[in-house]
C-alpha positions as CSV (number, residue, x, y, z in Angstrom):
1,X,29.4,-22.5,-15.1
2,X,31.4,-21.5,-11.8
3,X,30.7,-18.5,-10.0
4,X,34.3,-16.1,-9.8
5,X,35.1,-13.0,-8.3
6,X,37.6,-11.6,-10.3
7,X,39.3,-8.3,-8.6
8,X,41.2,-5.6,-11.2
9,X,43.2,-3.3,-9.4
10,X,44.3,0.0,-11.9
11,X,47.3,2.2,-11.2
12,X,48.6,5.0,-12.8
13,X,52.4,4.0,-14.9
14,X,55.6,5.0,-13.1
15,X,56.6,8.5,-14.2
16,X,52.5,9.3,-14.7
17,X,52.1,12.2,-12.2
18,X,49.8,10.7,-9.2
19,X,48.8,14.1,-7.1
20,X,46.6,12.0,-4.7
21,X,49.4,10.1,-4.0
22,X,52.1,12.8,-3.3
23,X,49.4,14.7,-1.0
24,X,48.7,11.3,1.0
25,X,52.8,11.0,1.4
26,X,53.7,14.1,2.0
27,X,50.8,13.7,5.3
28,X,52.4,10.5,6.2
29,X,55.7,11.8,6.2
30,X,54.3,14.4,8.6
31,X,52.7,12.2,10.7
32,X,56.3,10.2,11.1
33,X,57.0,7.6,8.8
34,X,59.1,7.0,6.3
35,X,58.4,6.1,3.2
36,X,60.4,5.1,-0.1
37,X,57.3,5.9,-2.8
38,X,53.7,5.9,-2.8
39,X,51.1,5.6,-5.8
40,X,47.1,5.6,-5.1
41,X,45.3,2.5,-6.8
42,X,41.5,1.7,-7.8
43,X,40.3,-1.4,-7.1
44,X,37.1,-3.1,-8.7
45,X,35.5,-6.5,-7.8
46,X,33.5,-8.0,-10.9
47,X,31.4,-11.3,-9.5
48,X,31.0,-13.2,-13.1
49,X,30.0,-16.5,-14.4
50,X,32.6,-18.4,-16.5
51,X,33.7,-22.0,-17.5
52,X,37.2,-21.4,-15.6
53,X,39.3,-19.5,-14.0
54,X,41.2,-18.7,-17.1
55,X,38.3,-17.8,-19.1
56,X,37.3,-15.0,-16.3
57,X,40.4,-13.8,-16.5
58,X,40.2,-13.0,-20.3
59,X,36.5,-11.3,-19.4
60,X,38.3,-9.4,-16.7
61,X,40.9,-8.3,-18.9
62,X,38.9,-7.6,-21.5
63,X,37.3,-4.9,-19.3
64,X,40.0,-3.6,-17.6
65,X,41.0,-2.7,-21.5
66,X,38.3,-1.6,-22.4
67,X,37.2,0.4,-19.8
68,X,38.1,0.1,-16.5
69,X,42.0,1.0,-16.8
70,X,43.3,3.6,-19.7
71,X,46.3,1.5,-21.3
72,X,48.6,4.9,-22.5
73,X,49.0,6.0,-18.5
74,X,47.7,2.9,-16.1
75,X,48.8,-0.5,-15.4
76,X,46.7,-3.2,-13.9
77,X,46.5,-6.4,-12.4
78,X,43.7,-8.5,-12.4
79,X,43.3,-11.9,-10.1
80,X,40.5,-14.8,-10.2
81,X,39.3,-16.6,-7.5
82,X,36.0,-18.7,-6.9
83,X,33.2,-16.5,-5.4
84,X,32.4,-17.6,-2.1
């Protein structure tokens, strides 16, 4: 078994109101830049033991499904890399 750090970062979907985001833009904007959009993210780091990349993946998933992202109003990403 390899050690991985696989890292799942949840989002709210497009259209999904995202209140921490529009408060954090709307500051920004005041502050001087321009921006296009914004949306606020969550981002969780899951150290794991696997027999490949792939097959953390599939645990990482798995968990984001299950609980770490709300399929109906999130999307998320998840990436796998060897722990260091």
């Amino acid at each position: 078994m390899t050690s991985y750090t696989a890292t799942v970062t949840v989002r709210l979907k497009r259209g999904v109101l995202d209140p921490e985001a529009e408060t954090t833009q709307r500051a920004l904007e005041r502050l001087g830049f321009e921006l296009e959009a914004l949306r606020s993210a969550d981002q969780f780091e899951v150290d794991l033991d696997a027999d490949s990349a792939d097959a953390a993946a599939e645990r990482a998933d798995e968990m984001a499904e299950r609980l770490l992202a709300n399929p109906t109003i999130h999307d998320y990403d998840v990436e796998v890399r060897e722990a260091e």
